[in-house]
C-alpha positions as CSV (number, residue, x, y, z in Angstrom):
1,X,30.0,-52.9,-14.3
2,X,27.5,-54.6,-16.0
3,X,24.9,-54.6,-12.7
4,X,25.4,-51.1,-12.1
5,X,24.8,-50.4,-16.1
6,X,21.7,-52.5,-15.3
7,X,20.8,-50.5,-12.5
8,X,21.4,-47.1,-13.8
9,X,18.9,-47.6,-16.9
10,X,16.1,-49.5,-14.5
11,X,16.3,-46.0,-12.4
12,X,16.4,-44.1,-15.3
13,X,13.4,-45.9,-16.6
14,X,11.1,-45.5,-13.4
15,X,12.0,-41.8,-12.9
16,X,11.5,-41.2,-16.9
17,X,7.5,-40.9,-16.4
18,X,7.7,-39.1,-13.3
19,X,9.5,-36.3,-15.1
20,X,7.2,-36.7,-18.4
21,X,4.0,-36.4,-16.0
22,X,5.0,-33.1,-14.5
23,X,3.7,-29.7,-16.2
24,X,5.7,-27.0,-16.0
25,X,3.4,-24.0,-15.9
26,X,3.9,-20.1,-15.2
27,X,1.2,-17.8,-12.9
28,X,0.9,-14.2,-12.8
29,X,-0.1,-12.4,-9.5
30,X,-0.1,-8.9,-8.8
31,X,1.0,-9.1,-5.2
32,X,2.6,-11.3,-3.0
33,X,-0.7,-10.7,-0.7
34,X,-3.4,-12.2,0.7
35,X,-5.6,-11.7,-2.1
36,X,-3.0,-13.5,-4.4
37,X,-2.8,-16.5,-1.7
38,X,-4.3,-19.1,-3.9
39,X,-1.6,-20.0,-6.1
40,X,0.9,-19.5,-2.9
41,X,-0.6,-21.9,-0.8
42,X,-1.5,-24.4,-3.9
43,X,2.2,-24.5,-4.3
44,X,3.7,-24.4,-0.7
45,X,1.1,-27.3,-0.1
46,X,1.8,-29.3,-2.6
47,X,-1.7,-29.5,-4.5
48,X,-0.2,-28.2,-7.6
49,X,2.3,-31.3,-7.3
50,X,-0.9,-33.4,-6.4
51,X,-2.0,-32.8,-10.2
52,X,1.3,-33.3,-11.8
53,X,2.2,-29.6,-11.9
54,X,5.3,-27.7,-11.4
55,X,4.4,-23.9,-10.9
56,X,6.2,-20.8,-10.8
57,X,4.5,-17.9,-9.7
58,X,5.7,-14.6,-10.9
59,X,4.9,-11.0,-9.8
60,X,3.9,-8.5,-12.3
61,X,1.9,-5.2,-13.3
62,X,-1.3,-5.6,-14.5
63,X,-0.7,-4.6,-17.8
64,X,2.5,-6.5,-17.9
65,X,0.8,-9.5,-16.6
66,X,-1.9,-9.4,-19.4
67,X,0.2,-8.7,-22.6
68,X,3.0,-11.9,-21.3
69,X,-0.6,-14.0,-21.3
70,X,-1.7,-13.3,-24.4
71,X,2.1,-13.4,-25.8
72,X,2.7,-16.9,-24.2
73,X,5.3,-15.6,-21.8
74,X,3.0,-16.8,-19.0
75,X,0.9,-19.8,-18.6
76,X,-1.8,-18.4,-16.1
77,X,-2.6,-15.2,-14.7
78,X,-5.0,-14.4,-11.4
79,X,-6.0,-10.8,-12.2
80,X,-9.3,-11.3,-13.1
81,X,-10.2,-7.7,-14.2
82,X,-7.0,-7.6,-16.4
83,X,-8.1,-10.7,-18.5
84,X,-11.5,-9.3,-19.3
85,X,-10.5,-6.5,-20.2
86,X,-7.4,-7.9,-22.5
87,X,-10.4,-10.3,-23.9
88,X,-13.0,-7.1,-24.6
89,X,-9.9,-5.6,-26.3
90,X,-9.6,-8.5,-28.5
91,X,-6.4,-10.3,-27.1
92,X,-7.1,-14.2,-27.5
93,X,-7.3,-14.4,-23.5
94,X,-10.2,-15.8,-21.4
95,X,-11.1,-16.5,-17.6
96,X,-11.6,-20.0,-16.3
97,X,-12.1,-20.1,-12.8
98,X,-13.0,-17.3,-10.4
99,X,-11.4,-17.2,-6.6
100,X,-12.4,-14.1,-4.6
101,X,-16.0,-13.1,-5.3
102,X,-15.5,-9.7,-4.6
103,X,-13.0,-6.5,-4.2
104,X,-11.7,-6.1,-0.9
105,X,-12.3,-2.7,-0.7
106,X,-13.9,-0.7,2.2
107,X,-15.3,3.1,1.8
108,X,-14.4,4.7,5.6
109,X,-15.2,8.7,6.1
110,X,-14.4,11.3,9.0
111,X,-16.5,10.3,12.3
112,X,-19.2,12.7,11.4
113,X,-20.8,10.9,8.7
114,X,-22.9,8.0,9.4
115,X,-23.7,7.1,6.1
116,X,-22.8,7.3,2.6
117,X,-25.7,9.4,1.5
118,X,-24.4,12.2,3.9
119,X,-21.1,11.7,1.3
120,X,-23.2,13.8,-1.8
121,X,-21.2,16.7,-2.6
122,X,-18.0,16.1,-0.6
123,X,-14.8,15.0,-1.7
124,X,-13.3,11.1,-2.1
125,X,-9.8,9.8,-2.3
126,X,-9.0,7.0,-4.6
127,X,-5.6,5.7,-5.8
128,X,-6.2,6.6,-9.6
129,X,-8.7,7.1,-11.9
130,X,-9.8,3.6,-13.4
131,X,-7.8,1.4,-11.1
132,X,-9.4,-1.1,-8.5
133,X,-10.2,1.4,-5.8
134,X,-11.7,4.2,-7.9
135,X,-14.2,1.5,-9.7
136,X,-14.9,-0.1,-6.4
137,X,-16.0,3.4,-4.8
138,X,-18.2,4.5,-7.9
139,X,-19.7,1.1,-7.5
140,X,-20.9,1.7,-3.9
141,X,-21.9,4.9,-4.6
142,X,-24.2,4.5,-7.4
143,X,-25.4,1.4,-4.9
144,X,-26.7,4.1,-2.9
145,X,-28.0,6.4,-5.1
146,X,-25.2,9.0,-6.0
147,X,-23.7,9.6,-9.2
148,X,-19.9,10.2,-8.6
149,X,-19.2,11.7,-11.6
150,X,-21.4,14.7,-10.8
151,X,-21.9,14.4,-6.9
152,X,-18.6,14.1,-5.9
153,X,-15.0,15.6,-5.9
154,X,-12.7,12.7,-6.5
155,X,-9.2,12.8,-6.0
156,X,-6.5,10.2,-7.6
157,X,-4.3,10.5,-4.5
158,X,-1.9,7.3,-5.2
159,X,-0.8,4.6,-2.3
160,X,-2.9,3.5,0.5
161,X,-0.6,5.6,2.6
162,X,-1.4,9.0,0.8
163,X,-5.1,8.2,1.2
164,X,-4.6,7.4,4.6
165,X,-2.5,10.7,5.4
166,X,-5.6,12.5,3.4
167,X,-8.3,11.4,5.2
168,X,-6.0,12.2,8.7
169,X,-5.3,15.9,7.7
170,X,-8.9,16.5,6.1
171,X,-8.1,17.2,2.6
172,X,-11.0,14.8,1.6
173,X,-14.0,13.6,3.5
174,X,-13.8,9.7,2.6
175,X,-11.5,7.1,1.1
176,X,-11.5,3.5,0.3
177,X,-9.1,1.5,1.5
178,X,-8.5,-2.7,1.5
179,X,-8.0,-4.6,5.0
180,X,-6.4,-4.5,7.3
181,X,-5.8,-0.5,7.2
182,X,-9.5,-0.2,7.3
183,X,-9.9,-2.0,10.8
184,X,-7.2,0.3,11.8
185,X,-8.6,3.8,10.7
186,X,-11.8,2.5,12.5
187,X,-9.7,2.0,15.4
188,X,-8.4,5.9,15.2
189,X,-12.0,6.8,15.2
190,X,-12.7,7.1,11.9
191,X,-15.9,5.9,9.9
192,X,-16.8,2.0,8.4
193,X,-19.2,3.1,5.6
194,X,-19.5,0.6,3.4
195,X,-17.6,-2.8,2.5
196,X,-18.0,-3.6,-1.3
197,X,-18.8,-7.6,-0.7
198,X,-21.8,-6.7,1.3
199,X,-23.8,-4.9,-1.7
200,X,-22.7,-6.4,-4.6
201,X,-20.8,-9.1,-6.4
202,X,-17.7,-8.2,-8.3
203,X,-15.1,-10.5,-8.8
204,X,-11.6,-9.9,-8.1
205,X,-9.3,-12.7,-8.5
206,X,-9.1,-15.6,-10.9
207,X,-7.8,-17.5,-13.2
208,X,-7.3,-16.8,-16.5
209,X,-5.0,-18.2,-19.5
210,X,-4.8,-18.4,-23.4
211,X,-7.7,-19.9,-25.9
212,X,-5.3,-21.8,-27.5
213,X,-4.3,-23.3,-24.5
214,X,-8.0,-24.4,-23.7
215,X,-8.2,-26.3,-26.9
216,X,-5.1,-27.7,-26.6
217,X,-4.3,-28.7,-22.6
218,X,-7.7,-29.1,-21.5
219,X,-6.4,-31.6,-18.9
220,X,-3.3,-29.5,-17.5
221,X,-6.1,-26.2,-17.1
222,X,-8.4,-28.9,-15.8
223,X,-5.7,-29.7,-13.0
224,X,-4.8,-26.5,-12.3
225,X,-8.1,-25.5,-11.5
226,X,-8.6,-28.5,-9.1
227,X,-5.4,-27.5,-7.2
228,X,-6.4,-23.9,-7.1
229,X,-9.9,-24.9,-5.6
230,X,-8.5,-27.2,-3.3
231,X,-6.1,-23.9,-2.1
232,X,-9.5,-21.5,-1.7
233,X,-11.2,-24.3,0.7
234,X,-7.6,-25.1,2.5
235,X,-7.5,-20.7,3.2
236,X,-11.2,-21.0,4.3
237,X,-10.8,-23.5,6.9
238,X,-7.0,-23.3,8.2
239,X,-6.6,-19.9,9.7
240,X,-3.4,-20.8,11.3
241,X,-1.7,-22.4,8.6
242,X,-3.0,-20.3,6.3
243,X,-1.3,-17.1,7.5
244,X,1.6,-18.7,8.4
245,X,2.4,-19.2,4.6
246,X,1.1,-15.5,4.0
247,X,3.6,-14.5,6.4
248,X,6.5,-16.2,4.9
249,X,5.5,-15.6,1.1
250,X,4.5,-12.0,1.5
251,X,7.3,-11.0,4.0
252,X,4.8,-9.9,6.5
253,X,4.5,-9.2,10.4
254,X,2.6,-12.1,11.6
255,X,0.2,-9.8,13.4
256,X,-0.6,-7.6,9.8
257,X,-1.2,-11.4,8.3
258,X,-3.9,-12.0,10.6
259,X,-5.4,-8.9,10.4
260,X,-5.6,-9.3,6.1
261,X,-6.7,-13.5,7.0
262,X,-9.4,-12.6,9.0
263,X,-10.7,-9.3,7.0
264,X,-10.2,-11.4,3.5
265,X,-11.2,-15.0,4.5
266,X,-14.7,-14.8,3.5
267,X,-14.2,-13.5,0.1
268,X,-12.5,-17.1,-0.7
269,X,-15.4,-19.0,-2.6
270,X,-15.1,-23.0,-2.5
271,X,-15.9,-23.8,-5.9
272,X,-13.9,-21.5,-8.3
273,X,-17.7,-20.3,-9.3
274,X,-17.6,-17.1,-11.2
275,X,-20.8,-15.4,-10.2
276,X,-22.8,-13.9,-13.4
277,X,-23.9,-10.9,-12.1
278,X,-20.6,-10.3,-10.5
279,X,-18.8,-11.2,-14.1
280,X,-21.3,-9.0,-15.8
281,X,-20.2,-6.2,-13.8
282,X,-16.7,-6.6,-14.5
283,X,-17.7,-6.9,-18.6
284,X,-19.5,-3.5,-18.3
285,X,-17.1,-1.8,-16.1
286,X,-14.5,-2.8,-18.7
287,X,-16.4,-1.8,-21.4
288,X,-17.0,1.4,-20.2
289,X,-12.9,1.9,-19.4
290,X,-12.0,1.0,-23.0
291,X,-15.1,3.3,-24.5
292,X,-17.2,0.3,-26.0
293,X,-20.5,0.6,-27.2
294,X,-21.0,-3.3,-28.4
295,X,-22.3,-5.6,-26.2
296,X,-20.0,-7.9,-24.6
297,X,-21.6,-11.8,-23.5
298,X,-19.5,-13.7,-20.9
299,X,-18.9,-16.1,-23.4
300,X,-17.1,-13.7,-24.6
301,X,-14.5,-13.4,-22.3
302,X,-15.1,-16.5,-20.0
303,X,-14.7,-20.5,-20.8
304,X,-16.1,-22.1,-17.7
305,X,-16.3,-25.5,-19.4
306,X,-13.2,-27.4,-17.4
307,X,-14.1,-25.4,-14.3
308,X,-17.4,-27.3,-14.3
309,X,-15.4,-30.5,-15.2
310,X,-13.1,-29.9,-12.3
311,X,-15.9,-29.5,-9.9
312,X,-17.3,-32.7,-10.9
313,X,-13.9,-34.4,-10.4
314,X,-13.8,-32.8,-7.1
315,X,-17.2,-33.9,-5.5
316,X,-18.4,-30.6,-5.7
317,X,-20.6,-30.7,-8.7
318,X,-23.1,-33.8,-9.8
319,X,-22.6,-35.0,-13.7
């Protein structure tokens, strides 16, 4: 009895710091997509538990998402757009990490246009008015010289489906779409216009969390980060692998999981870096939405401190 006593408390004393060490955090994503496959893949391949974390990733609305971060509901949250805007709004909120660089988002037209210019005047489909696909086509449209807002007809036509079915039957001359549908519309003989990652930098995805939580778990953001980063540069170079796990997380046909790998791959940075013409982009757009005049410094709604700590941890940055 008195061995096994002896025993019990010896386990009980090794496993004690293993449990202590382990963070138990929470991450928002919008989708279980490949856009979201940072935190998926950081998890299924055990960087997360590399760093002494324990996550839980947990699909939300964008506005849900932002007002359980700033409430404390949820540790982490990857929608990058959401978190500077809660921050311009004035929730205590701020990005620390960045991991795709840009909207996937691809402006495709009926076969006779051959570029966006010959666009002026007609009439665009978008999901709705301020959401991701609307700002992204605006963007490439003022990129070439039109002014959406009195050059074109836009139409808040809801899914990607709708858009689609639109765009088939001629109710609109152009839509914008994310991969892999656009690869497939091009297929049907439709028109590849413009791809938002090839004119400008706007970020998409990130990471964001709480202020207090910077000032008080440096280290745990710190590690987070680091497993996060090592998940970007494991998507980049494991194509296989990679949509395997997209497969299995997002409940997708293997062949649709390739298609979004290989049209999504390069938006995967392999640093975390937030770009700051990209993040300024995302501040003004946001400002704009919420009818701000102030100005708005990245300071104000990013930390990149520990991200720049992280990268130095990783071999990726020089002290």
């Amino acid at each position: 009895m008195g061995k096994r006593f002896g025993f019990s408390i010896a386990l009980l004393l090794l496993l004690y710091p293993c449990a202590e060490a382990t963070d138990r955090i929470r991450i928002a994503v919008s989708n279980p997509n490949m856009p979201n496959l940072t935190s998926a893949v950081a998890q299924k391949k055990g960087f997360f538990r590399a760093e002494g974390i324990d996550a839980e990733i947990i699909r939300m609305n964008p506005n849900v998402a932002i007002t359980a971060l700033a409430s404390g509901d949820v540790d982490y949250c990857q929608l990058f757009g959401a978190v500077v805007a809660g921050a311009i709004a004035g929730l205590p909120v701020r990005v620390v990490a960045g991991f795709l660089d840009n909207w996937p988002m691809t402006l495709i037209a009926q076969p006779e246009y051959k570029s966006v210019k010959d666009l002026k005047g007609r009439a665009l489909g978008v999901s709705s008015y301020g959401a991701t696909p609307d700002v992204g086509a605006r963007l490439m449209f003022q990129h070439f010289g039109i002014e959406p807002d009195k050059e074109l007809k836009v139409l808040a036509l809801g899914s990607d489906a709708a858009r689609i079915t639109a765009l088939k039957q001629r109710v609109v001359d152009a839509i914008v779409i994310s991969p892999p549908a656009d690869a497939q519309m091009e297929k049907l003989g439709f028109k590849i216009l413009a791809r938002a990652y090839e004119l400008f930098n706007f970020p998409y995805l990130g990471l964001g969390t709480h202020a207090r939580r910077i000032k008080e778990k440096p280290d745990e953001i710190r590690r987070v980060i680091k497993a996060t980063v090592r998940a970007n540069r494991f998507i980049r170079e494991n194509r296989d692998e990679a949509v395997r796990i997209l497969a299995e997380w997002g409940k997708a046909e293997l062949e649709h999981a390739y298609a979004s790998y290989d049209a999504l791959r390069v938006l995967f940075n392999a640093d975390g870096a937030v770009p700051e013409d990209g993040l300024r982009l995302v501040i003004d757009q946001a400002r704009r939405n919420a009818k701000i005049n102030r100005e708005v410094a990245p300071g104000d709604v990013a930390d990149l401190a520990l991200l720049r700590e992280a990268q130095i941890e990783l071999g990726i940055k020089e002290r």
